[in-house]
Structure formats: structure tokens, C-alpha cells
Backbone bond lengths (Angstrom), bond angles and torsions (degrees), N, CA, C in turn:
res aa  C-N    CA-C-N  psi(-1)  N-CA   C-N-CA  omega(-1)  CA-C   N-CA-C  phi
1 X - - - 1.440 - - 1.529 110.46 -
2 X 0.870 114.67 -44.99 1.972 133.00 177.83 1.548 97.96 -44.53
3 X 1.731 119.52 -40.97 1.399 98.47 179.62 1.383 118.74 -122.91
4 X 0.991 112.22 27.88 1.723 146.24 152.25 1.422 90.46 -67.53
5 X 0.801 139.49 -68.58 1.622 138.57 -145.08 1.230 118.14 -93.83
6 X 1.741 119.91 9.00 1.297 133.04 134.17 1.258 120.69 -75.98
7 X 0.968 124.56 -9.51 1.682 127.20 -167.31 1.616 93.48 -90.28
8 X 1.134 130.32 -34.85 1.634 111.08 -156.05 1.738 100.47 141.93
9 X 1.590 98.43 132.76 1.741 83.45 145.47 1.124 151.88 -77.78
10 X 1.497 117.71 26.72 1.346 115.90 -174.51 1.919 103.99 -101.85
11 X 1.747 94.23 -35.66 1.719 114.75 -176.18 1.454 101.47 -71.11
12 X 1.217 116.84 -8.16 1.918 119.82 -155.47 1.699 86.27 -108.62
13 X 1.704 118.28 -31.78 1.707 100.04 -175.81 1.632 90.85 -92.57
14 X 1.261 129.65 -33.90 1.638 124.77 -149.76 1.724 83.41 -69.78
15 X 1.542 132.74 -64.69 1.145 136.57 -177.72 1.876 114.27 -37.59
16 X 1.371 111.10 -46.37 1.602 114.42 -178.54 1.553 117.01 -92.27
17 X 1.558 113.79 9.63 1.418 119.16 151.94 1.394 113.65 -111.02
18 X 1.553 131.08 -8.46 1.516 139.49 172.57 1.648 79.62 -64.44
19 X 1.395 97.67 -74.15 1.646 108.92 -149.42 2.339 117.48 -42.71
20 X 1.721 78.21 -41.43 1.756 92.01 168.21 1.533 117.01 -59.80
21 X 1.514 115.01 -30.73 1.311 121.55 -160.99 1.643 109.13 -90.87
22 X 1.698 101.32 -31.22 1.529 98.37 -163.51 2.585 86.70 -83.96
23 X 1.656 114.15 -29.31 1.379 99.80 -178.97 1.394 106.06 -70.07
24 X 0.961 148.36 -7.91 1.587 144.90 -148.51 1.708 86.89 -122.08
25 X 1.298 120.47 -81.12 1.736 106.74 -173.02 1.898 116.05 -69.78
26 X 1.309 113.88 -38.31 1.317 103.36 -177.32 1.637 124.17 -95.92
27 X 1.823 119.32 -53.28 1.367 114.26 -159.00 1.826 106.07 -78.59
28 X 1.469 114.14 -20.40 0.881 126.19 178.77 1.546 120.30 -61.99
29 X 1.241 99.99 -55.17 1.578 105.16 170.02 1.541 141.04 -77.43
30 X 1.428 93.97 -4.57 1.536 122.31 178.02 1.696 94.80 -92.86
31 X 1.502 102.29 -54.52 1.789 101.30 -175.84 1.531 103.18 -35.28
32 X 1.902 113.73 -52.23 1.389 123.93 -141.02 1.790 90.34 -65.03
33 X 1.084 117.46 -57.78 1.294 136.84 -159.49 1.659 117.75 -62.33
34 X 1.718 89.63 -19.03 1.891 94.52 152.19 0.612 99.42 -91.03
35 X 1.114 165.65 -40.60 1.590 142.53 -144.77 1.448 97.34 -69.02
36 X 1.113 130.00 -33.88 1.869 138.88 -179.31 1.593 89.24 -35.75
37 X 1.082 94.86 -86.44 1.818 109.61 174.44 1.349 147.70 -28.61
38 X 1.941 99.53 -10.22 1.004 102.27 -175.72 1.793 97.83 -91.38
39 X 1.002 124.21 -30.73 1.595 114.54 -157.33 1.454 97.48 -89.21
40 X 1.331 123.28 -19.23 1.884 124.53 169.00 1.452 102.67 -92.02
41 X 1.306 144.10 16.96 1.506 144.40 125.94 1.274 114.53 -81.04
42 X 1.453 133.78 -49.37 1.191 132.51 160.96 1.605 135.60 -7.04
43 X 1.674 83.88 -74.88 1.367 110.74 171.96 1.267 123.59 -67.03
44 X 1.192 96.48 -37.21 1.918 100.95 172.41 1.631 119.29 -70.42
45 X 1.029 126.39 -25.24 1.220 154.35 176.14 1.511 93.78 -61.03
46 X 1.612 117.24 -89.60 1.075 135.00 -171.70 1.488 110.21 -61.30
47 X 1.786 131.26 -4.04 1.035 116.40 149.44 1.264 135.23 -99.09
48 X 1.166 106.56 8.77 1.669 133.91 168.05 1.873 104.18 85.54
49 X 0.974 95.56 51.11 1.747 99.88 -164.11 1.471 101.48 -122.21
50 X 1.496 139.65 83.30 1.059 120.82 -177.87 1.250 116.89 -94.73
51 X 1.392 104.81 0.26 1.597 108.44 177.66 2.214 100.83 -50.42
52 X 1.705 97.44 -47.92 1.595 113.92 -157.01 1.818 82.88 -78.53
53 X 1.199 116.66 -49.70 1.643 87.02 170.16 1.384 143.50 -43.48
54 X 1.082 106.32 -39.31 1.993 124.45 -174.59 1.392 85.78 -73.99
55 X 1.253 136.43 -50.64 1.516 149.32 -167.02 1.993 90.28 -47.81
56 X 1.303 107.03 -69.65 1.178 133.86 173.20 1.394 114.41 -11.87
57 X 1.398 97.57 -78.55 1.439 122.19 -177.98 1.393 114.49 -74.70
58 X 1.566 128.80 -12.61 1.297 118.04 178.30 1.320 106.45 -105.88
59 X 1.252 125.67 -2.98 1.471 127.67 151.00 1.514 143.26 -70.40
60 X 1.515 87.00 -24.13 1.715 113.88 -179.03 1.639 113.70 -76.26
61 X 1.718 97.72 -23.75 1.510 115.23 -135.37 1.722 83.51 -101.27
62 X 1.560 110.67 -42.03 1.213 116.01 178.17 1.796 114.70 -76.17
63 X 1.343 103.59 -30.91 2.139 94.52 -170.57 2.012 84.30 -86.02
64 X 1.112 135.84 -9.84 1.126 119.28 146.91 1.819 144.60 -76.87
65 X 1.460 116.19 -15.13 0.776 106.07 148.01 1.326 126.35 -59.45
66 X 1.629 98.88 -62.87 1.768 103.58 -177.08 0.928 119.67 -55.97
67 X 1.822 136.51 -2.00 1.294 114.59 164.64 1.712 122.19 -89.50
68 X 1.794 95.07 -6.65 1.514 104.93 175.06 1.552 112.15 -74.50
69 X 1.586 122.65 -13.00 0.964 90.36 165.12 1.563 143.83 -86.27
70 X 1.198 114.83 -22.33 1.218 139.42 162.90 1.824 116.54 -33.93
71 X 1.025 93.52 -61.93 1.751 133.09 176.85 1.541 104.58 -56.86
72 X 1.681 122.26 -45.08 1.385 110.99 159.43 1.624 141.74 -64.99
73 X 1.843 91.16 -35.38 1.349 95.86 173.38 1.531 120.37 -71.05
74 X 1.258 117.54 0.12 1.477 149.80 154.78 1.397 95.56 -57.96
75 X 1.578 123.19 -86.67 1.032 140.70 -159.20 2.075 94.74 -51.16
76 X 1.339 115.42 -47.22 1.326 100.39 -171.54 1.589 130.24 -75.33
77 X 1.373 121.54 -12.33 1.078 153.27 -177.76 1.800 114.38 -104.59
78 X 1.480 108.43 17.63 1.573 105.77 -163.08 1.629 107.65 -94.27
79 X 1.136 113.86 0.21 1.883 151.84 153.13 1.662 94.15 -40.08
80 X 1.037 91.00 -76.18 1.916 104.64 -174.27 1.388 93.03 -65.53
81 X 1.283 140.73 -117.63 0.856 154.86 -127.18 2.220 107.34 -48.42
82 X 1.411 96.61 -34.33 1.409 107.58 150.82 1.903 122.09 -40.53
83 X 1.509 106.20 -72.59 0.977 104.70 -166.15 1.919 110.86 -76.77
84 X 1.146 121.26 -15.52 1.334 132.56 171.96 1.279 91.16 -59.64
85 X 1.699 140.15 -65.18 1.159 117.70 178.58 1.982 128.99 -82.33
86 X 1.252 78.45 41.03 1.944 82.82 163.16 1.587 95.09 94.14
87 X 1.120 127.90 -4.58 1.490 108.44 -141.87 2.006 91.49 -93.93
88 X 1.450 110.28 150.00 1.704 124.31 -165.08 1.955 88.86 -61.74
89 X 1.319 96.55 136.66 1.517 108.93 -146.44 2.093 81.17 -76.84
90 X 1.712 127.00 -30.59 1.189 107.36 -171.50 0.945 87.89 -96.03
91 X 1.304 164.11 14.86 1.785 132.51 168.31 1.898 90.23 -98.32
92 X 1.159 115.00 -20.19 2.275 113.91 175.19 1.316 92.88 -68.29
93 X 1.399 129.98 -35.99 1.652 113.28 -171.93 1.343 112.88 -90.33
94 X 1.407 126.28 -13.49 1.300 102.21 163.54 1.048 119.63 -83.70
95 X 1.489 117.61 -41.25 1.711 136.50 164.83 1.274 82.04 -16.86
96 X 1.230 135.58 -85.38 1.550 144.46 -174.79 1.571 121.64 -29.74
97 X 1.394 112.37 -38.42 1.469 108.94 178.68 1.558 112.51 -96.71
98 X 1.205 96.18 -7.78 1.325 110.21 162.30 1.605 134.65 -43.32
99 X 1.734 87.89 -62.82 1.350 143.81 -168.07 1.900 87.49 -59.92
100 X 1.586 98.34 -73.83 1.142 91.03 -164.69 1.959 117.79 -78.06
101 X 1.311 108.39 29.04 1.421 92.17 177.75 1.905 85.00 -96.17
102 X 1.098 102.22 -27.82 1.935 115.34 -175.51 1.637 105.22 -55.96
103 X 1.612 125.05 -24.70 1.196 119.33 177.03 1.607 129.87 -42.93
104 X 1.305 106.48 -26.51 1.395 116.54 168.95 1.544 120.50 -73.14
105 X 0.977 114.03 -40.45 1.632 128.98 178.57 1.191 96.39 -41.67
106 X 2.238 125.98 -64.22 0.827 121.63 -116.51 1.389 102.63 -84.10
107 X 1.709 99.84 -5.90 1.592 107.50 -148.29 1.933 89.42 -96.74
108 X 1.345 101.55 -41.89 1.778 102.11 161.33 1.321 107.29 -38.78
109 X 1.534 127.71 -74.92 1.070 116.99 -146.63 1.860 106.41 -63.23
110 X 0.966 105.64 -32.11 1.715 115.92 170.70 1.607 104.12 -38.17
111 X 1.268 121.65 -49.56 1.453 115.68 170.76 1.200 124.73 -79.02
112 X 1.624 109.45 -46.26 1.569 104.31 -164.87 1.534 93.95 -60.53
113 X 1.189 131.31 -85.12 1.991 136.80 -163.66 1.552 82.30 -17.68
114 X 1.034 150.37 -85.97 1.304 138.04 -143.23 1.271 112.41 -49.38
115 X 1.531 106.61 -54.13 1.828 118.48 -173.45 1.643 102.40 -63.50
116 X 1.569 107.68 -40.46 1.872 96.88 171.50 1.936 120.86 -60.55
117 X 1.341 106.18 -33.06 1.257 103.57 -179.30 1.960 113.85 -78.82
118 X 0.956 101.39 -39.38 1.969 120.23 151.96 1.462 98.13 -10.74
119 X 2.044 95.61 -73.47 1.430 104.77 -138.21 1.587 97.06 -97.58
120 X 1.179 112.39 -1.30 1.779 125.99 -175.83 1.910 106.96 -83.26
121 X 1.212 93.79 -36.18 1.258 97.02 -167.67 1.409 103.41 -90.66
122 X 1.575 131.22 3.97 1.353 124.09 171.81 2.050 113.63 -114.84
123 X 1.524 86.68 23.49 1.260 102.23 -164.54 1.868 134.13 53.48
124 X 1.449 92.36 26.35 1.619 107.51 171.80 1.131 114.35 -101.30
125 X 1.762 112.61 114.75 1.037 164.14 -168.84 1.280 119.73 -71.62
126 X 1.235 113.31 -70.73 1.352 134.04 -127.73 2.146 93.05 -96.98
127 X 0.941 114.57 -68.70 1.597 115.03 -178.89 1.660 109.81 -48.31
128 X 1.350 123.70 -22.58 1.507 111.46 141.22 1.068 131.21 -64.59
129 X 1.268 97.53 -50.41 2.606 93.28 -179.04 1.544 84.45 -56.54
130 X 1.336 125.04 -56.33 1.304 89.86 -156.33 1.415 134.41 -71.13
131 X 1.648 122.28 -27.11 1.557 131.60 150.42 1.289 103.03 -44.41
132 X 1.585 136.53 -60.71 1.158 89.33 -151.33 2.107 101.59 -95.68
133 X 0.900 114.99 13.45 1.731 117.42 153.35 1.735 106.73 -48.13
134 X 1.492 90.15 -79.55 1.863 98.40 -177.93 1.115 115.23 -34.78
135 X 1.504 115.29 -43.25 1.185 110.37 -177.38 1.944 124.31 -60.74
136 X 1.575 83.82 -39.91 1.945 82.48 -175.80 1.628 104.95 -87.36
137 X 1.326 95.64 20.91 1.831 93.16 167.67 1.178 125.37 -119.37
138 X 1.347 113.35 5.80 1.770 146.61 -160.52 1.727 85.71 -104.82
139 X 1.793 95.00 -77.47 1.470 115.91 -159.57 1.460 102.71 -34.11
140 X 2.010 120.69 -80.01 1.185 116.98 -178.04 1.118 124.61 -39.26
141 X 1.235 144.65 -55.55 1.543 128.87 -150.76 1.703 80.39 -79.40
142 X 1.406 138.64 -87.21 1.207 147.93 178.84 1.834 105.15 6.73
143 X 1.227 97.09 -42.40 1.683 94.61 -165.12 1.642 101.74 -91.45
144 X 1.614 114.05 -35.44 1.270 124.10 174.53 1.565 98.94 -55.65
145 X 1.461 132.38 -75.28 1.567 137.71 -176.86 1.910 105.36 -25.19
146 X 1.557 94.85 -56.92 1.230 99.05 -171.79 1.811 135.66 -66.19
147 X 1.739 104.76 -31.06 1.112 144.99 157.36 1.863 90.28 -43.82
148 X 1.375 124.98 -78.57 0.828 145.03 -157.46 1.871 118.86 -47.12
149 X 1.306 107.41 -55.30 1.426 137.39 143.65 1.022 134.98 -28.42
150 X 1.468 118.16 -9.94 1.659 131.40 -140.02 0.844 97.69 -10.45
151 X 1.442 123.33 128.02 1.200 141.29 -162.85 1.625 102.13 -145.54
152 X 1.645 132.89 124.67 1.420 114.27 -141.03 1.667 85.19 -131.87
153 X 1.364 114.94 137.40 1.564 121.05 166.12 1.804 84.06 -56.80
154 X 1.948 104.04 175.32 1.317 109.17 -164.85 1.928 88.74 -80.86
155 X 1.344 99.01 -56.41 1.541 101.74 -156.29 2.008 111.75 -68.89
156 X 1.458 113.35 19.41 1.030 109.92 -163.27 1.615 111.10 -104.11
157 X 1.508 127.61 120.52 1.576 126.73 171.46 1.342 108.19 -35.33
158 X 1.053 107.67 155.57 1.497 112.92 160.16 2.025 107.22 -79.69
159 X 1.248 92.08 157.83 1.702 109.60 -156.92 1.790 92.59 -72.89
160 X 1.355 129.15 154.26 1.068 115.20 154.15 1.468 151.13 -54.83
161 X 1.464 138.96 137.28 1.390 118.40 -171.23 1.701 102.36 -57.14
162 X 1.209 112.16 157.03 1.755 135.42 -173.83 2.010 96.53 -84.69
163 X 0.819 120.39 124.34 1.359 124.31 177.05 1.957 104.04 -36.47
164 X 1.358 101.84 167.69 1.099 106.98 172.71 1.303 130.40 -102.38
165 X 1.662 121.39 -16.67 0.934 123.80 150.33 1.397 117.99 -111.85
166 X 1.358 121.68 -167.27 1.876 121.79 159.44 1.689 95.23 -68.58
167 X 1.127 121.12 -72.83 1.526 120.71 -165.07 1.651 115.35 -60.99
168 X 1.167 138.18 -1.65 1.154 141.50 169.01 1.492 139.80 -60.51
169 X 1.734 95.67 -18.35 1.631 112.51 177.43 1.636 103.93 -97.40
170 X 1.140 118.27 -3.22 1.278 123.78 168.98 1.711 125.56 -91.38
171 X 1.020 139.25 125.22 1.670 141.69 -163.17 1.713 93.02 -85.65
172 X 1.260 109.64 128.33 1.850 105.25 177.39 2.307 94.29 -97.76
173 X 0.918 83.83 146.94 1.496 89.14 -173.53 1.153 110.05 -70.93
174 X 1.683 136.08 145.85 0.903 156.31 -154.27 2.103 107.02 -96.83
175 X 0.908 123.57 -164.75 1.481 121.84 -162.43 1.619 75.85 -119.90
176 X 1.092 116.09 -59.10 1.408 110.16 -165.77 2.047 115.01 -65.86
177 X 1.075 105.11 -11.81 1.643 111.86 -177.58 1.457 107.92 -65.98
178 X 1.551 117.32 -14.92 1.803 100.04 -149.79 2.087 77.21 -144.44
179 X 1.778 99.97 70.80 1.749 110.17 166.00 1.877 99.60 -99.28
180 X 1.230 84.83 148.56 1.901 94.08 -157.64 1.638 69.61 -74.62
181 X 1.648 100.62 159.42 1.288 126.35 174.15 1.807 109.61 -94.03
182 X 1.280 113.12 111.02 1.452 116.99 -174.50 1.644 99.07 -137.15
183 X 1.807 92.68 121.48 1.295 112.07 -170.72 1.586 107.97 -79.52
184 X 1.849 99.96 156.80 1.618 97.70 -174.63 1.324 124.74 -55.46
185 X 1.189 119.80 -25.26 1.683 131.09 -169.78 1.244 106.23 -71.41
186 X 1.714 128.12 -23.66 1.624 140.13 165.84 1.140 112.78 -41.24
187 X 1.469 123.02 -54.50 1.350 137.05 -138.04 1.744 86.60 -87.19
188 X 1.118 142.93 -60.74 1.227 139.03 171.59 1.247 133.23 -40.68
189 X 1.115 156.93 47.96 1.558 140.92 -126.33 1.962 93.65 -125.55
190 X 1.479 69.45 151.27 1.898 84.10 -155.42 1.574 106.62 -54.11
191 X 1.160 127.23 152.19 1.488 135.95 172.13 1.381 111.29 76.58
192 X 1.643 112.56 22.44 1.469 126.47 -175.07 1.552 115.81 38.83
193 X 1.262 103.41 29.27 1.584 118.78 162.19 1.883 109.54 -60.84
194 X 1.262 133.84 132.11 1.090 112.91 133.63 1.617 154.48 -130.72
């Protein structure tokens, strides 16, 4: 979101209703649906049976794909279903192109949750810290380079120019803004004096 919000406000709402849309219909319900998996890896684990583990995990790995697909044609159509609920018909279509650059993720995450609960339930640790390390050492500079580049989604304005000074986004008050307030009953003054 941090570099969403160089791009413009239009890339900063389409991106934070993609992002609401893909946790609420997709990672959420994929998360839920490992969790099944974790206590029948568990057990298999802890009964020394890895035959019923691998069993485990290649079952989890598969009713999660197949529920990604469903969940995409969701994801491709989230345009409509956006603007059916009120939502500003151009920030639902990018939300939408958004959506679908995320189609790849969704089908990862369909595997990885399984392979984490796999490797969770045999108390292996370590090949997660380290993915997801690489990962936040990839991500930053990658987004900084790119940030850097201006590099523009298609449907997105260009950002506004940055003021020219510090004091420039501020309005200095006018001579005419600050007329003393003198009530009607003033203007009359007794003995038509004024």
C-alpha cells in the first residue's frame, strides 16, 4: 500500500479494494480449508506414518487447487460484482486488473498453506524463516527500483506535481477574509446618529 500511494488516488483505492476483495473471497477461504489439514498431518506425523502424511498433503494440495478455481472466475468478474454493490465503476475495473495480475498468487497459495502445514506439523522450521526472509529482501529493494522508474499501471493519471515550496499547499488569507462581524441592529443607532 505505501507504494500504491505514490501512484495516485485512484491506484491507492483500486489497489485497497483488489487487496480487500482478493482476503475476503480468496486467501481467507483457502487459509480456512488448510487448517482441515493441519490436525490429519499432525496425527500422522505423531504416528510415525508418513506414508498418511504425503497422503495428507496431496489431498489438501489438490481440494485447494480446485477450490481456486471457482474463486478465480470470481476473481475475473470482480468488475461486476464491485459495481452491483455501489462501488465507482473506474476504481471496480482496476480493482479488477488488479485482481487479475494476483491470479497467480492464488494458485501458489493453494500449494504453499499445504506444504507449510506438511512442514509445521513435523516441526520444520527453518525453510520458512528462510523463504519468507528472501522474500522481504527481494520485495523492498524490487519495489524501491521500481517506485524509482516511475513505472505507471496502464489506466493510471499521472500523480500530481509536488508543490514548489513547503508553504505553497497552504492558502495565506486574503485582506478581504477577516471583515469584523457587525450585527444588523448596529447599523441603526438611536437618534439616527451614526
Amino acid at each position: 500500500m505505501l507504494f500504491l500511494g505514490s501512484l495516485g488516488d485512484l491506484p491507492l483505492a483500486a489497489g485497497s479494494l483488489a487487496i480487500a476483495f482478493a482476503n475476503i473471497t480468496g486467501y481467507s477461504i483457502l487459509s480456512g480449508l488448510s487448517l482441515g489439514a493441519e490436525p490429519l498431518c499432525s496425527q500422522a506425523s505423531g504416528a510415525s506414518r508418513p506414508d498418511l502424511l504425503s497422503l495428507s498433503l496431496l489431498r489438501s494440495s489438490l481440494l485447494l487447487l480446485s477450490t481456486s478455481l471457482p474463486l478465480s472466475f470470481l476473481w475475473l468478474n470482480s468488475s461486476k460484482i464491485l459495481t452491483f454493490f455501489n462501488q465507482d465503476p473506474e476504481i471496480a475495473s482496476m480493482a479488477q486488473s488488479y485482481l487479475h495480475f494476483s491470479l497467480p498468487d492464488l494458485f501458489s497459495f493453494s500449494l504453499i498453506n499445504p506444504i507449510r502445514v506438511y512442514l509445521r506439523s513435523q516441526s520444520i522450521t527453518r525453510p520458512l524463516t528462510l523463504s519468507a526472509a528472501i522474500s522481504a529482501l527481494v520485495h523492498l529493494p524490487a519495489n524501491l527500483i521500481a517506485s524509482s522508474l516511475n513505472l505507471r499501471f496502464p489506466a493510471s493519471p499521472p500523480p500530481p506535481p509536488p508543490p514548489t515550496s513547503p508553504c505553497s499547499s497552504f492558502s495565506s488569507p486574503t485582506p478581504t477574509a477577516f471583515k469584523p462581524f457587525i450585527p444588523a441592529s448596529a447599523n441603526a443607532l438611536p437618534g439616527g446618529a451614526r
